[in-house]
C-alpha positions in Angstrom: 0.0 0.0 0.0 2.9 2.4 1.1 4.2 1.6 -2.6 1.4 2.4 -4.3 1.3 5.7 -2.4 4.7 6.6 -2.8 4.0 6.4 -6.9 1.2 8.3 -6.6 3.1 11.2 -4.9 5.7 10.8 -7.4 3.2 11.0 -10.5 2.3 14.6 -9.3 5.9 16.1 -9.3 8.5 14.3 -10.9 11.8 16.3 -10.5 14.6 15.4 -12.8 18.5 17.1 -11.6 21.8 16.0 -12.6 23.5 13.9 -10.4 26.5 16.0 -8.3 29.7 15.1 -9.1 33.3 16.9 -8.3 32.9 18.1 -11.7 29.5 20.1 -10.4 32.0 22.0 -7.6 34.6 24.6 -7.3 38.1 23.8 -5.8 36.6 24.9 -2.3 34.2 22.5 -2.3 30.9 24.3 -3.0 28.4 22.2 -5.4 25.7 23.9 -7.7 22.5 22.5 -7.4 20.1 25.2 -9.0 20.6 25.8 -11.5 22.2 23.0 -12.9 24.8 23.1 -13.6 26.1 26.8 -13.8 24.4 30.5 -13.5 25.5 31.6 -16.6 27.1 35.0 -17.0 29.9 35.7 -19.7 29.3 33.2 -22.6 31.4 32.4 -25.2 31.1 29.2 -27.5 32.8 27.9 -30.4 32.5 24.8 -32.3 30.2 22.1 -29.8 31.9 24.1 -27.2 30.3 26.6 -25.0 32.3 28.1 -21.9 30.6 30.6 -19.1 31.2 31.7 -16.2 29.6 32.5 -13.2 28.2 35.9 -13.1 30.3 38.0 -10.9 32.7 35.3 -10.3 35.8 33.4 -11.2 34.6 30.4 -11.9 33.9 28.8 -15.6 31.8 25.7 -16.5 32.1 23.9 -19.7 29.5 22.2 -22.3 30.5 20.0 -24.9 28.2 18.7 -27.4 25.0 19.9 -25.4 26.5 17.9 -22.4 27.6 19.6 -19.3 31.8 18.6 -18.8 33.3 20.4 -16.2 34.0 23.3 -13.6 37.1 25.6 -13.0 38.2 27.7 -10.8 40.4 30.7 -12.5 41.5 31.9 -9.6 40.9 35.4 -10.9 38.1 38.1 -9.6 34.5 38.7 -11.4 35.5 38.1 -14.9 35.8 41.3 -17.9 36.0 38.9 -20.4 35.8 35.7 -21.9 36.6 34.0 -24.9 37.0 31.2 -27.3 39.1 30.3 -30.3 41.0 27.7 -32.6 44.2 26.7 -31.2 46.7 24.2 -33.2 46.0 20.7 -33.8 42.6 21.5 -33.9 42.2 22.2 -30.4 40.2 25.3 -29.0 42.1 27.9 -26.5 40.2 29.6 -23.7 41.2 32.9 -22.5 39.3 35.0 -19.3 40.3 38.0 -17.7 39.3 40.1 -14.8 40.5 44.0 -13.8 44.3 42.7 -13.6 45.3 39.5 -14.7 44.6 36.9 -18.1 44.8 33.6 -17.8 44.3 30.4 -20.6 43.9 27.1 -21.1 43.5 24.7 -24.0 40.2 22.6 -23.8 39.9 18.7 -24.7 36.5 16.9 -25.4 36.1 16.7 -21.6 38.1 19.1 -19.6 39.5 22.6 -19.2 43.7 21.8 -19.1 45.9 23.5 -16.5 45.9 27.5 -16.5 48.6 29.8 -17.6 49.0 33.6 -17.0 49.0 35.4 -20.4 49.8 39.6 -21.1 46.5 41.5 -20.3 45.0 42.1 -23.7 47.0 39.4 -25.5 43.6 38.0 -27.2 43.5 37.6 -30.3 41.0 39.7 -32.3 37.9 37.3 -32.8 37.4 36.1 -36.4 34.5 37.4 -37.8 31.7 35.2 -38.1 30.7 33.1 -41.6 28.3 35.2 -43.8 25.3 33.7 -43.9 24.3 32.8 -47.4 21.4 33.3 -49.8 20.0 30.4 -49.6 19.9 30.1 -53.6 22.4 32.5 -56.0 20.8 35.5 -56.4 18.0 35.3 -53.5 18.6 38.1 -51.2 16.5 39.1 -47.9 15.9 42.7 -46.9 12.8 44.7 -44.6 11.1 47.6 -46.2 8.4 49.1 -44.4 8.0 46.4 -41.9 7.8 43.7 -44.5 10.3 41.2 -44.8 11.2 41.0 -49.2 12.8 38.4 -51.3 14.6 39.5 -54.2 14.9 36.7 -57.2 15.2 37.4 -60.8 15.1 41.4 -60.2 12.1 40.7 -58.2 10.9 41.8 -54.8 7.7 40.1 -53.2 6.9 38.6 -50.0 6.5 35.2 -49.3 3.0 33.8 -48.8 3.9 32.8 -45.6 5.0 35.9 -44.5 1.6 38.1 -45.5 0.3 40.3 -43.1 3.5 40.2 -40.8 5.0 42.8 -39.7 8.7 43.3 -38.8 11.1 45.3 -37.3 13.1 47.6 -39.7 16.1 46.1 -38.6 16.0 42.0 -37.7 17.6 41.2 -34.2 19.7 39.2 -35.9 20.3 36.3 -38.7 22.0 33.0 -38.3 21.9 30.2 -40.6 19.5 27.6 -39.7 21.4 24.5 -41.8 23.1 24.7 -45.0 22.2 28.0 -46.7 19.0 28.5 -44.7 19.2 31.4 -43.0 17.7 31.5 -39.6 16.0 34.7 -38.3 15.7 36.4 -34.8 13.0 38.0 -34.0 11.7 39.6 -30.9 8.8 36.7 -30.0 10.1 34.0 -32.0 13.2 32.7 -34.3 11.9 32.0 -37.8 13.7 29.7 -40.6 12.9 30.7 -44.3 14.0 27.9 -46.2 13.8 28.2 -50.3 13.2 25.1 -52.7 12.1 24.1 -55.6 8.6 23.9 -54.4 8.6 27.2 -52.5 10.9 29.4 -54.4 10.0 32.5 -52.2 10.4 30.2 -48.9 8.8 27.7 -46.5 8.7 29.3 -43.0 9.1 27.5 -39.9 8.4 29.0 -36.6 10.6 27.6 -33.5 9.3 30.2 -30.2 11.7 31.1 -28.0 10.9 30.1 -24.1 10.3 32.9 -22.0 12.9 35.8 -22.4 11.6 39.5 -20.6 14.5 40.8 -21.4 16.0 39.5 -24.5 17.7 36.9 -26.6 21.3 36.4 -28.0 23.0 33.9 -30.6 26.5 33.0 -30.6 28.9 30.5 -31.9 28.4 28.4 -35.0 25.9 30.3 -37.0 24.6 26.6 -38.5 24.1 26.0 -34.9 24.0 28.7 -32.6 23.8 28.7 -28.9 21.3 31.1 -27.5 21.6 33.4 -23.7 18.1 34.1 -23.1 17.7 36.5 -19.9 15.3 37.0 -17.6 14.3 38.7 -14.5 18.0 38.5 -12.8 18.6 34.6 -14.6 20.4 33.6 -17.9 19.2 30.5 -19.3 21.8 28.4 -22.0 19.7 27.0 -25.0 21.4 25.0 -27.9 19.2 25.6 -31.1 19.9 21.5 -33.4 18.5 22.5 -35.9 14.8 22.2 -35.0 14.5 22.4 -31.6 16.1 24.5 -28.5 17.6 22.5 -26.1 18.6 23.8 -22.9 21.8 23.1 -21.1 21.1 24.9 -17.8 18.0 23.1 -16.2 15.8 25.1 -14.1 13.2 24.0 -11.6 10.2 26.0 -12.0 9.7 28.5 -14.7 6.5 30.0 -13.5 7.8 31.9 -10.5 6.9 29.5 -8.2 10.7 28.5 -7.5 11.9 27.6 -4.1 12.6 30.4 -1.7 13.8 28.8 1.6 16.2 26.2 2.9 15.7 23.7 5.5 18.1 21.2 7.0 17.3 18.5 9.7 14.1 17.2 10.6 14.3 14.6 7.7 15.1 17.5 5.1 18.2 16.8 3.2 17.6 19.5 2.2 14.2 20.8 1.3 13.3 24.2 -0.5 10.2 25.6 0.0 8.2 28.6 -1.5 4.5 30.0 -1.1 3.7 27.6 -4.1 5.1 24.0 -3.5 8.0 22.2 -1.5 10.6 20.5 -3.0 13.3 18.1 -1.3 15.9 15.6 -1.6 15.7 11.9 -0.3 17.8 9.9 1.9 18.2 8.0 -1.6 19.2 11.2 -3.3 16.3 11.8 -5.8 14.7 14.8 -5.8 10.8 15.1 -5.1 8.5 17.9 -5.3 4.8 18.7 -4.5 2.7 21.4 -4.3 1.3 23.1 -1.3 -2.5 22.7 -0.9 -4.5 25.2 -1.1 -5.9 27.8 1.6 -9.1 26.8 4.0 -12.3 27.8 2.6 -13.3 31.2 3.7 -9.9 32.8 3.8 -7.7 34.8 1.6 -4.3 34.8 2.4 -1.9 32.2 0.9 0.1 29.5 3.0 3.2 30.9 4.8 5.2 27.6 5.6 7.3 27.2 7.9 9.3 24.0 10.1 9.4 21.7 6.9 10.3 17.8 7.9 10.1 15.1 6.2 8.9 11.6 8.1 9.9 8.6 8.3 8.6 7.6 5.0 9.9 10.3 3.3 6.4 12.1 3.1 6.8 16.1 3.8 5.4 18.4 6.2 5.2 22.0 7.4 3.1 24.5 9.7 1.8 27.4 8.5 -1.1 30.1 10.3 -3.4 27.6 9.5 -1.9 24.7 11.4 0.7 21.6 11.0 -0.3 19.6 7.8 1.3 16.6 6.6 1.1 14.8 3.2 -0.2 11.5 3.1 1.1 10.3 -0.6 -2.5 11.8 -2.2 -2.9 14.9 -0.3 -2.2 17.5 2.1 -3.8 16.8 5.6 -4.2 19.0 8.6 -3.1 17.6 11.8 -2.5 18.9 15.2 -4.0 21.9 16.5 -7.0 23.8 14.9 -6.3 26.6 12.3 -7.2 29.0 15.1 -5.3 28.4 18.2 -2.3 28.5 15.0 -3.3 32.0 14.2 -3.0 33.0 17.8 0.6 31.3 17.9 2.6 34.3 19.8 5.1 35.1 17.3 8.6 35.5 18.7 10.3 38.7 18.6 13.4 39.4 15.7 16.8 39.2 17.0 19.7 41.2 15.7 22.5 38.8 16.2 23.2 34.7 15.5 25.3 33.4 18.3 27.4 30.3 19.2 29.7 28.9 21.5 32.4 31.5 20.2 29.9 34.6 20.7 27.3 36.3 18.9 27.6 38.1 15.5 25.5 41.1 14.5 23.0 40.5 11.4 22.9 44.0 9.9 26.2 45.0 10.9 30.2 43.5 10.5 30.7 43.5 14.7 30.8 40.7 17.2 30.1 39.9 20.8 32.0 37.4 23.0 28.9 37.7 26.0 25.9 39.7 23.7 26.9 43.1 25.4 30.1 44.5 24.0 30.3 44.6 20.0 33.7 44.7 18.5 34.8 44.5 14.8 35.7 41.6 13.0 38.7 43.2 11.1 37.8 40.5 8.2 40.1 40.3 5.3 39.9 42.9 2.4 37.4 42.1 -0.8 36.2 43.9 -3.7 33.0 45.4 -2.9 30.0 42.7 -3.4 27.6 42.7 -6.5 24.6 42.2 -6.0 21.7 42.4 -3.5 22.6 40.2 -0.5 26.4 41.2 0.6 25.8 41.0 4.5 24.4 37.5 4.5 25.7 35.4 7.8 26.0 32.7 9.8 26.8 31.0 13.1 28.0 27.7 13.0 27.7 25.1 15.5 31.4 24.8 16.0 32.2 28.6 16.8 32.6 29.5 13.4 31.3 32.7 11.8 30.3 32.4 7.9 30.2 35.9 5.8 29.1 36.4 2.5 31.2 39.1 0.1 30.0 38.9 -3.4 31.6 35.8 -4.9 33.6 35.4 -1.5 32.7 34.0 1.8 34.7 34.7 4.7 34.6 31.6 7.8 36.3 32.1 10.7 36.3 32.8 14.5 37.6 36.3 15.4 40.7 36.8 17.0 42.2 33.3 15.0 42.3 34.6 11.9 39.8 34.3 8.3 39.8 32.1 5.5 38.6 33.1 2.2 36.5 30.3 0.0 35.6 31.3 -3.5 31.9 30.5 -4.5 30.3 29.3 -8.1 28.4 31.7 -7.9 28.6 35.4 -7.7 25.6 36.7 -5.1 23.4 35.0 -2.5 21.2 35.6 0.3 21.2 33.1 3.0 23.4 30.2 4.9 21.5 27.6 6.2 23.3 24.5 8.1 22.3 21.1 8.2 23.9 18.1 9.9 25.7 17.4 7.5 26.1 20.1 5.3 25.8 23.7 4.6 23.5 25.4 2.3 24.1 28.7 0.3 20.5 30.0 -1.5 19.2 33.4 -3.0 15.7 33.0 -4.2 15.4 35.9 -6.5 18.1 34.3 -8.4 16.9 30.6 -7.8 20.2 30.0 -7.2 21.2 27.0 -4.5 25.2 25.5 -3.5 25.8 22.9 -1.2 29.3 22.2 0.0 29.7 19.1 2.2 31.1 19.6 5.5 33.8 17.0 5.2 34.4 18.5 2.0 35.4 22.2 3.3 38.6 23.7 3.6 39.4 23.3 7.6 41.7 24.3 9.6 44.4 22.4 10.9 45.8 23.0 14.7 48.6 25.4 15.1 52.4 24.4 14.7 51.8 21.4 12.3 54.3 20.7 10.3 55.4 19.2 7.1 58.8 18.0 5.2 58.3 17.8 1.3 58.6 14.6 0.7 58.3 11.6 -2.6 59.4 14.5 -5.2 62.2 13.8 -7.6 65.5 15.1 -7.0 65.1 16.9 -10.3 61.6 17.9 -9.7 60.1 20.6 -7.5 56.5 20.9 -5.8 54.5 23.3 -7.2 52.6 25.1 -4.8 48.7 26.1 -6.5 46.9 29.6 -6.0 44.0 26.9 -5.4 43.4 23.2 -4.1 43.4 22.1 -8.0 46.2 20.7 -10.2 45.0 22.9 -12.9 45.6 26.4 -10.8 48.2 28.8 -11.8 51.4 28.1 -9.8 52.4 30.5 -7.2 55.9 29.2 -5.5 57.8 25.7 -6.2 59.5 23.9 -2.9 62.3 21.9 -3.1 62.5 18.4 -2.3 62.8 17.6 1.1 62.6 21.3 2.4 61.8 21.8 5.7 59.2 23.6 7.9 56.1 23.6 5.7 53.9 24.8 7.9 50.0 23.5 7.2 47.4 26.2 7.4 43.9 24.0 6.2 43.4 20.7 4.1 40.4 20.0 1.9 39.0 16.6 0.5 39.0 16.6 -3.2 37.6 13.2 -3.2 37.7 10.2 -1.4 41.3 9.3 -2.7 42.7 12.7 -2.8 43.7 15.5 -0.3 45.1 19.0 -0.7 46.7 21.1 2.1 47.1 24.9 1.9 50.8 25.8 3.2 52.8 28.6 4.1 56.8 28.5 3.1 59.7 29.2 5.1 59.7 32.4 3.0 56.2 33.1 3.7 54.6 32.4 0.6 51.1 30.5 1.2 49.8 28.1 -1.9 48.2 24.6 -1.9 50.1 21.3 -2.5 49.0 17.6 -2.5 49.1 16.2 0.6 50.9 12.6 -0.5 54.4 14.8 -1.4 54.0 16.4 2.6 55.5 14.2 5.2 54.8 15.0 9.1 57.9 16.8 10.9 60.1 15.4 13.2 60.1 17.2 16.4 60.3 21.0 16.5 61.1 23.0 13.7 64.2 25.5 14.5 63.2 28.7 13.6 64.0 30.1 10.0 63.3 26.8 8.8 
């Protein structure tokens, strides 16, 4: 019975995400999981290729072939630019800047290679892109008085398919739709005018573009273009085949009913929840959504849910000012107290600060408190000023640390021991949330959700630990990375078996793999692979 409501629950909301993998997840450890698999902001594409970054970030996420492939770090700030081209051997070159530094790397079928500092402004100018042809000698397409013409044999007529539509004197802009078939941009739809035999002033086809408030752009291979449709505050990543957009950034929720909140524990691992419809992840991993039910006859005001669990059986719950309700696998049902004695639920009064065993920091403003009663500052470290709407976003943790949000940077930390910088996916967001096992990075205006596993975080190691470089080839050095990633531009080398490494933090990669940041004798920080670090014997004399 439990099966067949279990399937029934399913039938009303099946939710389809990629699977997270390391390839979903910057080098500090933070996974996208809406939208999957990358915000697009800069977007460049090339070939089957299609490179973007996050907007207002460093970071850069790769498609190949309509297929999501991987996610770098650059290292660099919020990026100016971002390009694709050919590179020898019939590779393709990708080159990104921010306000001071270039870097580029050559990209295989699956991967972005290693990174390597280039002269600001050393791109090459782009080649400019294919004419698109008449799709038979002596055909040509012009728009004279809003009416779109075809000229053939010194005459100019409209297509039958085109009477009574009217046109823009300039087109947005004209791709080809296949060979010789141009493909045409307009502001509600794209239209390809194909000319045969049988329709010698062209056979229109209609694809509509999905909904786009503020516009529409095509780039990259003008037989198969990629399109960045934007709306309110989200880019969406479309692939037009030839008949048929598909999208490579996946959404949940195109009708503004997206999630808005984050809740870990109770059973939630996570689950999102708006005014509309909860949405949450099983113990299994698959993702499940339903909608909320509707309000009790004779009222007007919407659900406002609150305390989202999930039971035993993996059916969800919540309160709201009309009571607890739980879902049975067919429908909502009220439990608990009456929708009255709910209404009359004191509410409890706002505080200003989050606190845990370390103190208690302020919401509004950068300060702390070791007792609640005197505020001092928490002299964090220096970041370019955040984009976006949400730059004070915080959090206490439950062991002492405090989380800040900076734009594309997030400062964690317990004053008075020193900050550590992590670099985000994405380049704005509005709330931590912390779960047992995780932590939880969201901003619903931009439907925008990371997860970073808490065993996957960069932590701390205690003072005065040690390291000798060790397993390195006489020849060789050890390169030390500007982040925990092979590929990341190199920052110092270390000689083999040099002394007094001191570790600072270690993150792991993956089950097999573990990176610690260091500092040198010299005083230069960077990140190594742990398995060339060997523990120190006894104390290390000073100046190394």
């Amino acid at each position: 019975m439990l099966s067949v409501l279990f399937a029934s629950l399913l039938a009303q909301a099946p939710v389809t995400l990629p699977e997270l993998t390391e390839r979903h997840c910057s080098s500090s450890g933070w996974c996208i999981v809406l939208p999957a698999p990358l915000y697009p902001g800069l977007v460049a594409a090339r070939g089957d290729a299609v490179v973007s970054n996050s907007a207002h970030s460093g970071v850069v996420g790769l498609w190949r072939a309509g297929a999501w492939r991987d996610t770098l770090d650059t290292g660099l700030g919020p990026l100016q630019r971002l390009s694709l081209a050919d590179a020898p051997g019939g590779a393709q070159r990708l080159l990104a800047c921010d306000r001071a530094r270039c870097v580029q790397a050559t990209l295989d079928a699956e991967r972005i290679g290693p990174l390597s500092l280039v002269p600001q402004y050393a791109e090459p100018p782009e080649p400019p892109e294919p004419p698109v042809r008449s799709p038979r000698p002596g055909v040509r397409f012009f728009v004279e008085d809003s009416k779109l013409l075809v000229e053939r044999g010194g005459q100019r007529q409209t297509p039958p398919a085109l009477k009574g539509t009217r046109f823009a004197n300039e087109l947005d802009q004209v791709f080809g739709g296949g060979p010789g078939e141009p493909l045409w941009m307009f502001r509600t739809h794209v239209a390809r005018l194909t000319v045969t035999e049988a329709h010698p002033l062209g056979r229109l086809d209609r694809f509509p573009k999905e909904t786009s408030t503020n516009g529409i752009r095509l780039l990259g291979n003008p037989h198969e273009p990629t399109a960045l449709s934007t709306e309110m505050f989200i880019h969406t990543l479309r692939r037009f085949d030839g008949e048929r957009w598909q999208p490579l950034t996946t959404h949940l929720g195109s009708d503004g009913k997206d999630p808005t909140s984050v809740t870990a524990g109770d059973g939630c691992a996570p689950c999102f929840t708006s005014l509309w419809r909860i949405l949450w992840r099983a113990r299994s991993g698959v993702w499940r959504q339903v909608d909320l039910p509707s309000e009790p006859p004779g009222t007007t005001s919407i659900h406002h849910p609150q305390n989202e669990s999930i039971d035993a059986r993996g059916m969800p719950g919540f309160k709201s000012q009309y009571g607890a309700y739980r879902h049975d696998g067919r429908k909502w049902r009220r439990v608990g107290e009456a929708p009255e004695a709910a209404k009359a639920a004191p509410v409890e009064a706002r505080r200003d600060w989050l606190c845990n065993a370390t103190g208690c920091l302020h919401e509004r403003e950068p300060r702390w408190s070791p007792d609640g009663k005197e505020w001092r500052p928490l002299d964090l470290p220096p970041a370019e000023p955040g984009k976006g709407d949400c730059a004070y976003a915080r959090a206490a943790l439950s062991n002492g640390e405090f989380m800040l949000l900076a734009g594309p940077l997030l400062f964690r930390g317990i004053p008075g021991k020193g900050w550590h910088t992590e670099r985000l996916p994405l380049g704005n967001a509005c709330n931590i949330t912390e779960g047992p096992s995780a932590l939880y990075i969201s901003d619903s205006l931009r439907k925008s959700l990371l997860i970073q596993q808490k065993a996957a975080a960069p932590l701390p190691v205690p003072e005065d630990t040690w390291a000798t470089v060790s397993g390195v080839k006489a020849s060789d050095v050890l390169r030390l990375r500007e982040l925990p990633d092979w590929r990341a531009l190199e920052v110092a080398t270390l000689a083999p078996g040099t002394r007094c490494v001191r570790e600072v933090r270690r993150r792991a990669v993956s089950a097999r793999e573990t990176w610690s940041e260091v500092q040198t004798p010299e005083g230069r920080r960077g990140w190594v692979n742990r398995r060339y670090l060997a523990p120190g014997r006894g104390p290390c004399p000073t100046g190394g």
